[in-house]
ZAMARGU-4260 file (C-alpha; in steps of 0.2 Angstrom, whole numbers, plus 5000, padded with zeros to 4 digits):
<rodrens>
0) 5699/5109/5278 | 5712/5121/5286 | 5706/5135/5273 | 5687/5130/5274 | 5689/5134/5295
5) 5698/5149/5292 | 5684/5155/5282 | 5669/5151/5292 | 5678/5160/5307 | 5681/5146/5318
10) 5699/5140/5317 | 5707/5125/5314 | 5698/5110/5316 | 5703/5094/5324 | 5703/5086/5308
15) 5716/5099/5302 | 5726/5096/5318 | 5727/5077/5315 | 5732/5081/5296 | 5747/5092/5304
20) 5751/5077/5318 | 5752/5064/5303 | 5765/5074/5292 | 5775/5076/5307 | 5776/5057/5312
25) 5772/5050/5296 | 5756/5040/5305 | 5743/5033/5292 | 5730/5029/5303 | 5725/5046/5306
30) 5725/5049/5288 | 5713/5036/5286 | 5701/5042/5299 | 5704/5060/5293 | 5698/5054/5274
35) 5683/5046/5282 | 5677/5059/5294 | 5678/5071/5278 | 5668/5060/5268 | 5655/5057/5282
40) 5652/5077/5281 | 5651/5079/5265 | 5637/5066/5264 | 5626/5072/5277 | 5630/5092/5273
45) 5623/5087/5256 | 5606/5077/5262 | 5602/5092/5272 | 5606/5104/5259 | 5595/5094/5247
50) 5580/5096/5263 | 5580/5115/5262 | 5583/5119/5244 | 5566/5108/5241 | 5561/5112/5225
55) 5575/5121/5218 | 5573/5137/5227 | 5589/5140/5233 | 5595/5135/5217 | 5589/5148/5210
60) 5594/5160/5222 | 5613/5155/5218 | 5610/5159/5198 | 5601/5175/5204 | 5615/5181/5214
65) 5626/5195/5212 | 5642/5204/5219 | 5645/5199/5238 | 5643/5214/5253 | 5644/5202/5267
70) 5650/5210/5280 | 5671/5209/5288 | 5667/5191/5297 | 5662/5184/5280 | 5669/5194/5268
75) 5674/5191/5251 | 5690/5182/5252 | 5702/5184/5239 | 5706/5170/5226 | 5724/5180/5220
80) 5739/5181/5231 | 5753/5194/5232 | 5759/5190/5218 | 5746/5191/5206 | 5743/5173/5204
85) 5728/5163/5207 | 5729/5157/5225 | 5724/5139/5224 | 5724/5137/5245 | 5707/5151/5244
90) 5700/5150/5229 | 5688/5134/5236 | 5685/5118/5227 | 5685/5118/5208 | 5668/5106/5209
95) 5658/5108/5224 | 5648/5093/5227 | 5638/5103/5239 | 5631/5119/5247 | 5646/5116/5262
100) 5658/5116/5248 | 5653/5133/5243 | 5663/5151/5250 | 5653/5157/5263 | 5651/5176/5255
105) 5641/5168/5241 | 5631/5157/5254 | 5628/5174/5261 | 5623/5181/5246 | 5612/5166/5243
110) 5601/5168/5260 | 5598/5186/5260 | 5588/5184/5244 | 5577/5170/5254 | 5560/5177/5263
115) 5563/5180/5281 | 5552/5166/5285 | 5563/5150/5279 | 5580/5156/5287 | 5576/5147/5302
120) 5574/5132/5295 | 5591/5136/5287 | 5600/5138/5302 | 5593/5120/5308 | 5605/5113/5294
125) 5624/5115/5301 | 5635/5124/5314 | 5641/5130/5297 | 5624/5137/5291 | 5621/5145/5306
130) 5635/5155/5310 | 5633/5161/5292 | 5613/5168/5296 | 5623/5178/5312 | 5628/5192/5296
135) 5618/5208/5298 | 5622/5211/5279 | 5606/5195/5276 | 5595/5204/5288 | 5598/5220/5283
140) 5592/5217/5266 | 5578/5207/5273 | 5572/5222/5283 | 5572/5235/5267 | 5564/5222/5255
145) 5550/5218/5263 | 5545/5230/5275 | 5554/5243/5264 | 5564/5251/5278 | 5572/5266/5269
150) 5584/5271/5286 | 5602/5267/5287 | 5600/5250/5296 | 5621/5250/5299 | 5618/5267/5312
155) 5604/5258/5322 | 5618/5241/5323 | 5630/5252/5328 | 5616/5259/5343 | 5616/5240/5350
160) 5599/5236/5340 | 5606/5222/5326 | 5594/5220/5309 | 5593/5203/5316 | 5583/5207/5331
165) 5575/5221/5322 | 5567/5209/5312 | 5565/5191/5322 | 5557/5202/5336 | 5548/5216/5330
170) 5544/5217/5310 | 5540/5197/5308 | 5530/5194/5322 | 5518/5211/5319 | 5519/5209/5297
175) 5501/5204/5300 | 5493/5220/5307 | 5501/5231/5292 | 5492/5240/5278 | 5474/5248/5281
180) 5460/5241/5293 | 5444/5247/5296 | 5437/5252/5316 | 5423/5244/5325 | 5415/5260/5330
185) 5396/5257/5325 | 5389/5266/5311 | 5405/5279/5311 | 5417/5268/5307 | 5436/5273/5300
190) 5453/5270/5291 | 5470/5265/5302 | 5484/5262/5292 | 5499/5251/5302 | 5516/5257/5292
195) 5534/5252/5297 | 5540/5272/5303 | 5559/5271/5307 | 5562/5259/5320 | 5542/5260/5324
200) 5528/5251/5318 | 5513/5265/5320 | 5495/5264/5319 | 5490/5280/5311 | 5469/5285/5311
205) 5467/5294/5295 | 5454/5307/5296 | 5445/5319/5282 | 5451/5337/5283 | 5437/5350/5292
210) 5420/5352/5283 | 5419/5358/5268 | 5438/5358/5261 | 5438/5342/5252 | 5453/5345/5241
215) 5464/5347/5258 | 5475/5334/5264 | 5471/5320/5276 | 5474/5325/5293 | 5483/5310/5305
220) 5481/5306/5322 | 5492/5291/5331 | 5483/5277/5341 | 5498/5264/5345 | 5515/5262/5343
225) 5528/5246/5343 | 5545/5248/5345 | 5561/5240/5352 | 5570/5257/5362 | 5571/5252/5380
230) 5573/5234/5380 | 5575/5220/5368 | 5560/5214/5367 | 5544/5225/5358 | 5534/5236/5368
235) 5517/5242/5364 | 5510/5259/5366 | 5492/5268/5368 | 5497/5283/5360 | 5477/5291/5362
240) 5473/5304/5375 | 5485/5320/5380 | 5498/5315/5391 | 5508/5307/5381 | 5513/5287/5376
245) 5508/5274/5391 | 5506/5254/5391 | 5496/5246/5378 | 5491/5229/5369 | 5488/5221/5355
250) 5478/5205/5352 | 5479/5193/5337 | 5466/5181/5335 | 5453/5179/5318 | 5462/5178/5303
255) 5463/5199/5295 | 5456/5206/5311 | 5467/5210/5330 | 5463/5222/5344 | 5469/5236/5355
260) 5468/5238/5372 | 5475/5251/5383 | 5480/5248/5401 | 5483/5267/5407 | 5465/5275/5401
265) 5466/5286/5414 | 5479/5296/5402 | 5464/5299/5390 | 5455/5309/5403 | 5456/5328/5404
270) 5457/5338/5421 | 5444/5349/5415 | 5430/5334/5414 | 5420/5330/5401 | 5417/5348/5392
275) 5436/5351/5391 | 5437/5333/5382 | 5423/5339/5371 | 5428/5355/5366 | 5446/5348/5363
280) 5437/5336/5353 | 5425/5345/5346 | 5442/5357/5337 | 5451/5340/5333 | 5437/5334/5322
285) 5428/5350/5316 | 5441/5361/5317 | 5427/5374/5327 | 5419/5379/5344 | 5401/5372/5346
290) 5396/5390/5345 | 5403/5394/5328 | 5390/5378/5322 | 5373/5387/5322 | 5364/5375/5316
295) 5353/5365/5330 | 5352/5346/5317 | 5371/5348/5318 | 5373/5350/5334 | 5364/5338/5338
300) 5375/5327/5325 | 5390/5331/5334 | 5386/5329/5351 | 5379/5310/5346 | 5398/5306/5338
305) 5406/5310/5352 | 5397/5303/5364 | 5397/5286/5354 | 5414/5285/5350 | 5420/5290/5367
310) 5416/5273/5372 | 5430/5267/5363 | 5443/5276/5369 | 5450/5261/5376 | 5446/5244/5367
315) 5444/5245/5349 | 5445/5230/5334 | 5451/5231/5319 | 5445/5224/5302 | 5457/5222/5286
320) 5452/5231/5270 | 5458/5232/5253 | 5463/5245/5240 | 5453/5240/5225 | 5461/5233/5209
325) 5466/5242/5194 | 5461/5237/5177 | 5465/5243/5160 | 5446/5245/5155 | 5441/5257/5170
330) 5434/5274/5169 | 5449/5283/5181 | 5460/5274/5194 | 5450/5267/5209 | 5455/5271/5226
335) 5450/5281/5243 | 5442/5296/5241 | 5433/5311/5253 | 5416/5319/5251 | 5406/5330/5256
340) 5389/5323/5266 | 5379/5337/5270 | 5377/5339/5289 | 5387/5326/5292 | 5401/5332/5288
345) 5417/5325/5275 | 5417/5305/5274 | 5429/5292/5266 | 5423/5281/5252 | 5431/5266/5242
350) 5428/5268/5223 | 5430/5251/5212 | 5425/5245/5196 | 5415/5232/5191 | 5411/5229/5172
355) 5400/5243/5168 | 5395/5246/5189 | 5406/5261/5196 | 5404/5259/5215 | 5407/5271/5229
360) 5408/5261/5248 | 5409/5271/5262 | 5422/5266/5275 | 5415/5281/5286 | 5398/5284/5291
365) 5386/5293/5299 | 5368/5286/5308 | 5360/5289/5292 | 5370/5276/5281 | 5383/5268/5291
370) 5397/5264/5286 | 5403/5247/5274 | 5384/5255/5265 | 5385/5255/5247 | 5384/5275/5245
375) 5385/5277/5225 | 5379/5265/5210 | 5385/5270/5193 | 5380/5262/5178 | 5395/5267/5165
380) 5384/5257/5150 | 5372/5274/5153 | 5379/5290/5149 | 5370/5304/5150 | 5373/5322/5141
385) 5374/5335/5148 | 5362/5350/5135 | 5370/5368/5135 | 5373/5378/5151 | 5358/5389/5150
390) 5348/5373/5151 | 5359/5366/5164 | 5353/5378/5176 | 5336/5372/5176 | 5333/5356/5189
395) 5319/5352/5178 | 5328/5349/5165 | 5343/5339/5174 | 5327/5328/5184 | 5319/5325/5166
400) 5336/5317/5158 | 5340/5306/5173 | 5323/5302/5176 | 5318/5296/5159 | 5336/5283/5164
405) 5328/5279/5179 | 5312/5273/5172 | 5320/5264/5156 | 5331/5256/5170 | 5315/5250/5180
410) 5306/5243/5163 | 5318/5232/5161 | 5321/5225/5179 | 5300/5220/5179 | 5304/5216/5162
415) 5316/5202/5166 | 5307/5197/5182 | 5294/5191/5170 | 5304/5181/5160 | 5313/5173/5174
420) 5294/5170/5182 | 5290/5161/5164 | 5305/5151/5162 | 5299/5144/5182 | 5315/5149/5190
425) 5327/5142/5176 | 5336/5158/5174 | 5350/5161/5188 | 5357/5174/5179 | 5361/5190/5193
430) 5352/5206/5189 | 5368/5215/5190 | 5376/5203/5176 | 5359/5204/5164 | 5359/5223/5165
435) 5378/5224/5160 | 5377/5210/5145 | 5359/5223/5141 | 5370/5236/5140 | 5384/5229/5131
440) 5371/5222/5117 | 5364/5242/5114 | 5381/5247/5115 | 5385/5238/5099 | 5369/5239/5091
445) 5373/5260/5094 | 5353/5259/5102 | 5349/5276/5113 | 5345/5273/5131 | 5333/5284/5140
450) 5332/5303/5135 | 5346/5312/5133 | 5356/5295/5131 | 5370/5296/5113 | 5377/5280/5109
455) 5394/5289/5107 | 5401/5285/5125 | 5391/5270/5130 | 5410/5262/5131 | 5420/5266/5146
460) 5436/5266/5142 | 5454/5267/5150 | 5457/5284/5161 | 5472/5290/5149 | 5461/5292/5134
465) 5452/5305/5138 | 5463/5322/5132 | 5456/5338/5139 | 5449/5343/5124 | 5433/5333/5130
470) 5430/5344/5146 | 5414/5350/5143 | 5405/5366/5151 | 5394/5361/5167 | 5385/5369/5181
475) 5375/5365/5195 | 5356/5367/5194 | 5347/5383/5203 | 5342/5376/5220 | 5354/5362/5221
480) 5365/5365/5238 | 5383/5362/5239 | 5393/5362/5255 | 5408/5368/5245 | 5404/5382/5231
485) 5421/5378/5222 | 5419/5366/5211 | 5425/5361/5194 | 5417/5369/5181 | 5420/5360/5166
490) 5418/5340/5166 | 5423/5325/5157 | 5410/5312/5155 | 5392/5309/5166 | 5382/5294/5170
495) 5366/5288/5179 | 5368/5283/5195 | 5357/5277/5212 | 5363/5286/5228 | 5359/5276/5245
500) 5351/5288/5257 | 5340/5282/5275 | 5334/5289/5289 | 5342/5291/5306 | 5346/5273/5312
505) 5347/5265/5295 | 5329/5267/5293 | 5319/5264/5276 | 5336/5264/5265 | 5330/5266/5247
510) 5339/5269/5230 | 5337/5285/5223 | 5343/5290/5206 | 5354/5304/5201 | 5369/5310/5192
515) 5388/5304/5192 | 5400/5317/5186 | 5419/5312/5182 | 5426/5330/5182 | 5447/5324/5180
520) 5457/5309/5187 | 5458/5315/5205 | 5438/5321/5205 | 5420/5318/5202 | 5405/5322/5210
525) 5385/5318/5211 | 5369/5325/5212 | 5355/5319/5222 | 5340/5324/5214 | 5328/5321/5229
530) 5337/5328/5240 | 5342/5344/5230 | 5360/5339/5235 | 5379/5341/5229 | 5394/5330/5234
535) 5412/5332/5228 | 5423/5318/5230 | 5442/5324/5230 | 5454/5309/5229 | 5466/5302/5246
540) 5483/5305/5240 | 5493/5298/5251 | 5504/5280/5251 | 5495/5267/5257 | 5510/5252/5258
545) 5503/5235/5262 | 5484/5239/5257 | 5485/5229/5239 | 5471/5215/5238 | 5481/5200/5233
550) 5468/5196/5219 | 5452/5201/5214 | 5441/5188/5223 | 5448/5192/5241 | 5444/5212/5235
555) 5425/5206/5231 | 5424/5194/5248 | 5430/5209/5260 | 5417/5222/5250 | 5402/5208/5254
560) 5408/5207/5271 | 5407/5226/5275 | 5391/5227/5276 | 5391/5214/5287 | 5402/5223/5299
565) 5394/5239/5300 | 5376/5233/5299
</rodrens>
């Protein structure tokens, strides 16, 4: 017991003193309560080690673990004395009859692979248990696993922050805010991405690089921050306006949604007034001066946005979103993308895959189509090629192959509406589902679709087959306007598609067909053919940690409650 103390750090024991007592005066009484006391641990250290292992986990953690780095006050101790032999005294009991019987570096070892979240409960277990959960080494590696802090954690210890309270006061209690989230800002909309930055949790507003340069990078601009520098407690921060950090708040109610709230807004205002908040504004966003936009429909665009979302300038909620699944069968990778919308300027769209649908979400907007819309519908079971590049240039010729899709597409739709009028509401098979199971069934039976339709890429396959060998020659059509005249000019694959478009205030939204065009794995781009329009998608490079849909249902649950939001 003498060498069990000795390791947990807390001296001898009064068992220990009675053991030395006894061999000094030869009394068996002690010895007798020694032994029984001893016993008495033993059985109560093992019922509530058998409470928090529960179904084996820590178990499992014990065969999973590895070489020790406890740090000095439980560190490895050594089983070998001076003279090379195996020092019976340290080396612990031959048969541990519980987890109290075992060294405390491999008990260290042990907890630092449990989650962060069932250490508590650890500590309620023994004196023994807890002391043991006071190691930085178990909270230093539960700070870099799971919020993947890459920083020397031992420099911040030795600054007077411990791992410990880093992580029971500032990354536990605000693991819920991280990964992407969405903005309650009307029909505009936004992404926010919460990442653990250094010794900072940091909500960064992602927003599209200036009209037209869609292949730029995403520019950032800070809204809060959290952190834990001049006190030990967390301290959140409005990071919006121009004069610099000043008291904020964050609110967590609903489940996937909080709030911010600043209590300083008179640091977002400008001495200038209004116009100088504008014009800053106006360069922030545009990356121009209202003269350099000659067109009056833009201005007046502008003006609207700011206006609008200046009224949020100091309450804003938050909505979580995903990053789409990946499966082997899709067309490219899913993901975020940017794209160019005419007037209004670049926007940020969510591509996913479903079956044979290809689907573009917008996650920001404009008064037109909001955002949370369903911008782009692509049927992948309809490809349609592309003739040679003299004919390309033609619009005619472009409006005649889609077209011919477009009405094949609407034959079918009355078609099966007649049936399921027939059968007296029978059939609950969703359109969506018949038209992909349709298209599937001509795929196999290699049956032409619409005009200008070959059976020899009905199949979408994985993004890693196609070779660039298949890059075909393609052009835009005379008369077809495109913000940005650089665009690829050979492609890969095209499809029919429906585009979303409205008038202002979500007005008389109606489908209208055009063309999808996969250009690589990072672009694609679509034509609108009543509108006599171009957009290029480029794809959002950058890491997006904590953004993962944990499986495919909650993905399809938080696309069907978009619209929702934004409507």
């Amino acid at each position: 017991m003498a060498v069990c103390a000795r390791l947990c750090g807390v001296g001898q024991s009064r068992r220990c003193r009675r053991r030395q007592r006894h061999n000094q005066d030869n009394q068996g009484s002690d010895s007798d309560m020694d032994m029984d006391e001893e016993e008495e641990e033993r059985i109560v250290g093992q019922k509530k080690a058998d409470v928090v292992v529960g179904g084996g986990g820590l178990e499992t953690a014990v065969a999973a673990a590895g070489p020790s780095d406890a740090s000095p006050e439980y560190g490895s101790s050594s089983a070998v004395n001076r003279l090379g032999c195996p020092d019976r005294a340290n080396a612990g009991p031959p048969n541990p009859q519980s987890l109290l019987d075992l060294p405390p570096e491999l008990l260290v070892e042990m907890f630092s692979l449990l989650p962060g979240t069932t250490l508590p409960n650890v500590a309620l277990v023994c004196k023994k248990f807890r002391q043991i959960l006071n190691t930085e080494t178990i909270w230093r590696r539960r700070c870099t696993e799971e919020f993947g802090m890459r920083e020397d954690l031992r420099k911040m210890e030795a600054g007077g922050v411990s791992s410990r309270d880093l992580y029971v006061k500032l990354l536990h209690p605000y693991r819920h805010i991280l990964g992407l989230w969405q903005p309650d800002i009307g029909p505009y909309g936004g992404l926010l991405n919460v990442v653990v930055d250094g010794l900072f949790i940091i909500g960064w507003m992602y927003l599209p690089p200036h009209d037209p340069r869609v292949e730029d990078p995403m520019r950032r601009r800070p809204l809060f921050r959290i952190h834990m520098w001049e006190s030990k407690k967390a301290t959140v921060e409005c990071m919006y306006g121009h004069k610099g950090p000043h008291k904020g708040d964050i609110q967590t109610g609903k489940k996937d949604e909080f709030s911010t709230k600043c209590n300083q807004t008179d640091h977002h205002r400008m001495p200038g007034g209004r116009q100088e908040e504008f014009r800053t504004w106006l360069e922030e966003e545009w990356g121009r001066t209202l003269e350099d936009i000659f067109h009056e429909h833009m201005q007046e665009l502008i003006l609207m946005k700011f206006i609008y979302t200046s009224q949020y300038d100091n309450c804003l909620t938050y909505r979580r979103i995903y990053l789409p699944p990946q499966l082997p069968s899709d067309l490219l990778q899913p993901g975020l993308f940017k794209g160019t919308y005419g007037s209004h300027g670049l926007e940020i769209v969510m591509l996913s895959f479903h079956g044979t649908a290809a689907r573009a979400t917008k996650l920001t907007g404009d008064p037109n189509v909001p955002a949370g819309q369903l911008t782009l519908d692509v049927d992948l079971s309809r490809p349609v090629v592309l003739p040679d590049l003299e004919r390309q240039r033609s619009i005619e010729e472009l409006s005649r192959l889609v077209l011919g899709v477009h009405e094949e597409v609407q034959r079918e739709a009355q078609q099966q509406q007649q049936q399921q009028q027939q059968s007296n509401g029978i059939s609950t098979t969703p359109q969506g589902v018949a038209e992909g199971a349709r298209g599937a069934a001509d795929e196999e039976n290699g049956m032409e679709v619409g005009s200008g339709v070959g059976p020899e890429s009905c199949q979408p396959g994985p993004s890693n087959s196609t070779t660039p060998t298949d890059a075909l020659p393609f052009v835009l059509p005379m008369g077809v306007m495109a913000r940005n005249e650089v665009y690829p000019r050979t492609c890969k694959k095209c499809f029919y598609g429906t585009g979303l478009i409205a008038g202002h205030g979500f007005t008389s939204p109606e489908r209208t067909p055009g063309l999808f065009v996969l250009f690589d794995e990072d672009r694609f781009g679509f034509i609108w053919l009543e509108l006599k329009s171009f957009s290029l998608y480029s794809r959002l490079t950058d890491h997006l940690a904590h953004a993962h849909a944990p499986n495919l249902e909650r993905f399809e649950a938080m696309l069907r409650n978009m619209q929702s939001w934004t409507s």
